[in-house]
Each structure stands twice: as C-alpha cells, then as structure tokens.
C-alpha positions as CSV (number, residue, x, y, z in Angstrom):
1,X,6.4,-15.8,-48.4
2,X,6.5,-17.3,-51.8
3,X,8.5,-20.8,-52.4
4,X,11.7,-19.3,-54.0
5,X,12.0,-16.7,-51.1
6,X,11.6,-19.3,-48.7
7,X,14.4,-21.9,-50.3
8,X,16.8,-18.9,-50.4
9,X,16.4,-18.2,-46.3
10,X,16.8,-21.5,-45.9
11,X,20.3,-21.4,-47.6
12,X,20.9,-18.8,-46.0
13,X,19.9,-20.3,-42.5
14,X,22.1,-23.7,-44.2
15,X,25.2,-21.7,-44.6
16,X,24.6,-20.0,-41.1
17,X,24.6,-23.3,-39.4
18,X,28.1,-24.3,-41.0
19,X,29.8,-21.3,-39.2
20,X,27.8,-21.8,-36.0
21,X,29.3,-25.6,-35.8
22,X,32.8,-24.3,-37.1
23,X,33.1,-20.9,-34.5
24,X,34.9,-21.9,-31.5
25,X,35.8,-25.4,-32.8
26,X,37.7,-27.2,-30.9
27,X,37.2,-24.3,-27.7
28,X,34.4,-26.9,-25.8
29,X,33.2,-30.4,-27.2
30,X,29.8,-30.4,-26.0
31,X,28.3,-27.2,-27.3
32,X,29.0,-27.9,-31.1
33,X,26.5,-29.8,-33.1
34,X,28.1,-32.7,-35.0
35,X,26.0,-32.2,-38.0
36,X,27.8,-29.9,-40.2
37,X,24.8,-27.9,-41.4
38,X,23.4,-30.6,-43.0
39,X,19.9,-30.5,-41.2
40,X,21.2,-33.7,-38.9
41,X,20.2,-33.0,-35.3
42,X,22.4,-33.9,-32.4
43,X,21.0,-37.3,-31.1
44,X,22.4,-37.3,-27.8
45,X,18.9,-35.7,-26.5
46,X,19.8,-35.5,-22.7
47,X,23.2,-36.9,-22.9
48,X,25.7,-34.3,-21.4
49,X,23.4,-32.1,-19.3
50,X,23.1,-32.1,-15.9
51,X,25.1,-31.6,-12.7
52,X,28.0,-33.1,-13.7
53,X,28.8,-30.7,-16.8
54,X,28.3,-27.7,-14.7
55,X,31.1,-29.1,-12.5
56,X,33.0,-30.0,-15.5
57,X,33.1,-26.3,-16.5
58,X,33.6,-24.7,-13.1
59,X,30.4,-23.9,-12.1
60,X,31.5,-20.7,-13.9
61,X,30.0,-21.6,-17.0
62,X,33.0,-19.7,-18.3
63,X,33.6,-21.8,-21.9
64,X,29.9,-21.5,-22.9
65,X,30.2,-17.9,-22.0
66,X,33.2,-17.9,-24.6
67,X,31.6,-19.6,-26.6
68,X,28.4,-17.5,-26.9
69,X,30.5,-14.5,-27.3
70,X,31.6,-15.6,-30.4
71,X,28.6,-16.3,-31.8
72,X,27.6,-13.5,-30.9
73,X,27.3,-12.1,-34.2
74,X,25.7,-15.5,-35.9
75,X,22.7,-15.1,-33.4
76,X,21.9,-11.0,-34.2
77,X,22.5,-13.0,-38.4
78,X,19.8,-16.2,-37.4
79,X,17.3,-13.8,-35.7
80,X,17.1,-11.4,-38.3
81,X,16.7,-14.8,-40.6
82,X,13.9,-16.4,-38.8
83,X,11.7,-13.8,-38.4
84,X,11.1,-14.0,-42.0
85,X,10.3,-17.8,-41.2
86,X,6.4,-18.5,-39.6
87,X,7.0,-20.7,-36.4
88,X,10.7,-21.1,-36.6
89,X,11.2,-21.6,-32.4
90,X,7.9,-23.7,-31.8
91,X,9.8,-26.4,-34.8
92,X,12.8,-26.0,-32.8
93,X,10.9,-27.5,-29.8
94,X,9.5,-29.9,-31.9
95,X,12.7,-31.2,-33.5
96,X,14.3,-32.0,-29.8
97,X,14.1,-35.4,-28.7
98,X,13.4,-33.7,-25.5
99,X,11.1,-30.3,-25.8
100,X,9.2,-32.3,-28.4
101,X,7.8,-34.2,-25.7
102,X,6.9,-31.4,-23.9
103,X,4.2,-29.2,-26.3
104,X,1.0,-30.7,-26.6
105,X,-1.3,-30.2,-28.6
106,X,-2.9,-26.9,-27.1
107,X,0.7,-25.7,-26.7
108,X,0.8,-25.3,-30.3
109,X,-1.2,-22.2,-31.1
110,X,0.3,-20.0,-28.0
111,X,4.2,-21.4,-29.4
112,X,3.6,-19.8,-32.6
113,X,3.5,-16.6,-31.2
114,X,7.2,-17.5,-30.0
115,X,9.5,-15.5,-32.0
116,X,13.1,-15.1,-30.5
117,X,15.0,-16.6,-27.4
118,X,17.2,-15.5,-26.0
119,X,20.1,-16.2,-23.6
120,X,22.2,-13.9,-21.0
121,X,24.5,-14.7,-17.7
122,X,23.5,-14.3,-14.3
123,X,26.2,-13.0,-11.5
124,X,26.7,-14.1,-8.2
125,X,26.6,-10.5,-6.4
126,X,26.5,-12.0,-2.2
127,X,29.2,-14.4,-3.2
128,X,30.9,-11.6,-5.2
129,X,30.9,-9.2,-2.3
130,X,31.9,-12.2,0.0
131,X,35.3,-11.6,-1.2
132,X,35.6,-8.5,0.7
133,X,34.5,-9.3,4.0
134,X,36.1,-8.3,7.1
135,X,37.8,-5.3,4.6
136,X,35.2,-3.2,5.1
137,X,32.4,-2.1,2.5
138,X,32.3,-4.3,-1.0
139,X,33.7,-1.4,-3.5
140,X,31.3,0.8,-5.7
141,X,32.6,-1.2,-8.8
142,X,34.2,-4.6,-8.9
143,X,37.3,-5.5,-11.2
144,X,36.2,-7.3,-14.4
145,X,38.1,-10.2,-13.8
146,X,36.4,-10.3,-10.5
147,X,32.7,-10.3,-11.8
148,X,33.9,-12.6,-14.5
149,X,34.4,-15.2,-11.6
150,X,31.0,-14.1,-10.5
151,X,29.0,-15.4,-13.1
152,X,26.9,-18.8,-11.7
153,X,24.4,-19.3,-14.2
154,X,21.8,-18.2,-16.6
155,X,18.5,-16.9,-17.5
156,X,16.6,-17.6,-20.7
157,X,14.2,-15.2,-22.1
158,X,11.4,-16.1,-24.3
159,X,10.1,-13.2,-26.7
160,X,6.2,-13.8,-27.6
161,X,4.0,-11.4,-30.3
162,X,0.7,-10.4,-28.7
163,X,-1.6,-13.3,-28.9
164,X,-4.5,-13.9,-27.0
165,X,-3.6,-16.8,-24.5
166,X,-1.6,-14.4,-22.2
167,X,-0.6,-11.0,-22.0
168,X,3.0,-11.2,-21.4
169,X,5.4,-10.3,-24.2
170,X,8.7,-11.8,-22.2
171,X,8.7,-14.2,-19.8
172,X,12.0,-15.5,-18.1
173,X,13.3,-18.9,-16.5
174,X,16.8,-18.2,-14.4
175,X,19.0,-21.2,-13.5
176,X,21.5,-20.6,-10.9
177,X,24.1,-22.5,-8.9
178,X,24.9,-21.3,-5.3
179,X,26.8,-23.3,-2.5
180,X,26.3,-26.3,-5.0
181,X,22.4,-25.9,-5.1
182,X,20.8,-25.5,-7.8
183,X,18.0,-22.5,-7.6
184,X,15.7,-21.9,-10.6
185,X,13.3,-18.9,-10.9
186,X,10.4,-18.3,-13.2
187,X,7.9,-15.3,-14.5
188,X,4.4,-15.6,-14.2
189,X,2.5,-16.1,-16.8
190,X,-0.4,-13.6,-17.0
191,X,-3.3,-15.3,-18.8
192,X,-5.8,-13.9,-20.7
193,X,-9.4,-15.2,-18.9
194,X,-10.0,-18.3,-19.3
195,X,-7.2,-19.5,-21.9
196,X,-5.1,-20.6,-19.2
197,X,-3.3,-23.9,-20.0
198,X,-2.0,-24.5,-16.4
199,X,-5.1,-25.5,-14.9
200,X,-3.2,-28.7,-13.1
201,X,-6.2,-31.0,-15.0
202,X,-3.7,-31.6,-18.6
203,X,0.4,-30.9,-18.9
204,X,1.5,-28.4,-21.0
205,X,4.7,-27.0,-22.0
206,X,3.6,-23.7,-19.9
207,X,3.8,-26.1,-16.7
208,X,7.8,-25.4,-16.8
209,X,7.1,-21.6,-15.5
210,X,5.7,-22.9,-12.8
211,X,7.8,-25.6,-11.5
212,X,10.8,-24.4,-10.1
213,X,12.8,-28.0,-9.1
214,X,14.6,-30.3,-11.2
215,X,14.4,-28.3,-13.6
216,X,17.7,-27.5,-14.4
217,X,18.7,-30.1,-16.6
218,X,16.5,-28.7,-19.2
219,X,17.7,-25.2,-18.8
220,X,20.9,-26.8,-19.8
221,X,19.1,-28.5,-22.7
222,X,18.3,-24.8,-24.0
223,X,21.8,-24.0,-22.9
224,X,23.8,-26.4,-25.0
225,X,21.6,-27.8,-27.8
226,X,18.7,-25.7,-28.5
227,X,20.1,-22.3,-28.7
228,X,23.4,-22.8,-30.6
229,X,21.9,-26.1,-32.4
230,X,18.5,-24.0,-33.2
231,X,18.6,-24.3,-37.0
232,X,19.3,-28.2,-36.8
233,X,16.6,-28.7,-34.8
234,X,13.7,-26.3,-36.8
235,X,15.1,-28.1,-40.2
236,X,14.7,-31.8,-38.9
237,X,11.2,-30.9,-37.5
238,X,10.3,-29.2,-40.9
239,X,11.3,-32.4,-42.6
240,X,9.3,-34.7,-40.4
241,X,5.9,-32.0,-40.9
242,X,6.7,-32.0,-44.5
243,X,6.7,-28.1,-44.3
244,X,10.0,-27.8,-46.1
C-alpha cells in the first residue's frame, strides 16, 4: 500500500475511533476509552478487570452486551478497514500494557497471520432450563427475555490466514461464570510438525490456549479494552515501531 493510501485509512480508522468512544456514552464507564481518537491508549492496563466487575454488572454481562450491540456497526466499518492494514491485531497486542508482555519474539511471525477477532455471548442453557424444574420438560423455545438472563459469559474467536506454524484458521478461548466459578475453555492448536511454540521449554503468547485457570482476567482485558479500544491500541504501538 502506497504512503498516501495508507494516511487516508488511518483517517479513516481516526474518525472511526471518535464514534467508537462517543456510542453508548454515558451507557457503562469502563468500556469507553478516554482518549478521544487521538491515538492515546487507556493506561489503566489491568485496572477494572476481574471478578469484581463481573459482579458489578450482574454476572449477566448485560451493559457490555448493549454496548457491543451498538457498535455493532463500527466493528463490520474497522474490520473492513484493517484488512487493508498489514498486522493491524498483532500491534494491537503490542500496544497493551498487558498482551504486550505476552508475544515474544517467536510469537511475532505466527501473530501476523492474525487478521480479525472477534467477540460473541455465551448462554447459560442447565441454568436456563433450571427455571422449569419440577414443571415438567424445559419448553422447545425459551422466551427472549428469558435467554437474555441466560447469558454468563463469552467466547473470543481469533481468525488466522493460512500460515505455516499451525493449521487452524479459528481458534476459540470461552470464559464463563457458573455458580460463581469461573470456567474457561480453549481450542487446540494444531501445529504444523515441528513449529510448535508450546513446547513447555520458552513462554509464548500460544501458552494461553492451553491454560485454562486464572485466566479470566485477561479474557476481560479482550473484553473491555482490546476489542472496543482496538484502534488506540494498534496506533500507540505503530508510533512506538515508528511504522506510522
């Protein structure tokens, strides 16, 4: 991509992150990035996630679903945006105070091939149905306001371009909240012989589809700051690599 096509997307990406920090203003406090679409990443880092924001938002996670809704539209706008962009997500990880410390160096290559991710809300279906006990057979189709309720977490779905580390195209990392545990799940990453970066000798961002405790407080990190904040994030990483 030349240098004037490239300053134009990142107007555009500029102007997207103004309407990303001013949809749903004033709706939830913790999910808006304070930066205005200046390029100024959220410094909190950590600060927020955790336990005690889930129970802060009813365990529902019923304002970030709102929330997300609304953007809705910005997301379909940024993805369409940043595949024009080379390694827009692996900057994103970069530009977190958090993630950053996370890829090393041999993380690099595979997290280039990392083009979208993406974000949807996991139901509750045993404590769904547990509303109907002792009334006979859960019904064939649950009222909406019902599965609303129903909704105890999320899964995150990271969309990879064939590369030759691993195989998979998607993989997935579910956090969910039942009888106030917290329960996260994981794909499998299928690696290509010998280009696995797992091999328990050196850590690697990949090690996170693998562990499945204490892990939720950076599912929450994706949840909160890196997917709506995305833009922030890729822009202060760009500036720090000089790539802008």
């Amino acid at each position: 991509m030349g240098q004037d096509k490239r300053r134009v997307v990142l107007d555009q990406l500029l102007q997207l992150d103004k309407q990303f920090a001013a949809v749903g203003a004033g709706l939830t406090g913790h999910a808006q990035a304070a930066h205005g679409g200046s390029g100024q990443v959220l410094k909190h880092g950590m600060r927020g996630a955790g336990a005690d924001m889930m129970t802060r938002h009813d365990n529902t996670f019923s304002a970030e679903r709102q929330l997300h809704a609304l953007r809705e539209p910005l997301y379909d706008a940024r993805k369409a945006l940043v595949a024009l962009l080379d390694r827009f997500w692996l900057h994103v990880l970069l530009g977190h105070p958090h993630t950053q410390l996370l890829v090393m160096q041999d993380d690099v290559e595979p997290l280039a091939y990392l083009e979208h991710v993406s974000l949807s809300w996991v139901a509750d279906p045993p404590r769904l149905h547990s509303a109907y006990s002792g009334r006979g057979a859960a019904p064939a189709s649950v009222p909406a306001s019902a599965a609303r309720e129903s909704c105890k977490g999320f899964s995150l779905q990271f969309h990879f371009a064939e590369n030759e580390w691993f195989a998979d195209k998607l993989l997935v990392k579910s956090f969910v909240r039942v009888n106030e545990t917290q329960q996260v799940s994981s794909s499998a990453v299928q690696w290509r012989p010998g280009q696995s970066l797992v091999d328990g000798q050196d850590p690697s961002f990949f090690d996170w589809f693998l562990d499945e405790e204490d892990e939720f407080d950076l599912g929450l990190v994706f949840l909160h700051e890196l997917i709506p904040n995305a833009i922030a994030y890729y822009l202060h990483a760009a500036q720090l690599s000089h790539t802008l």
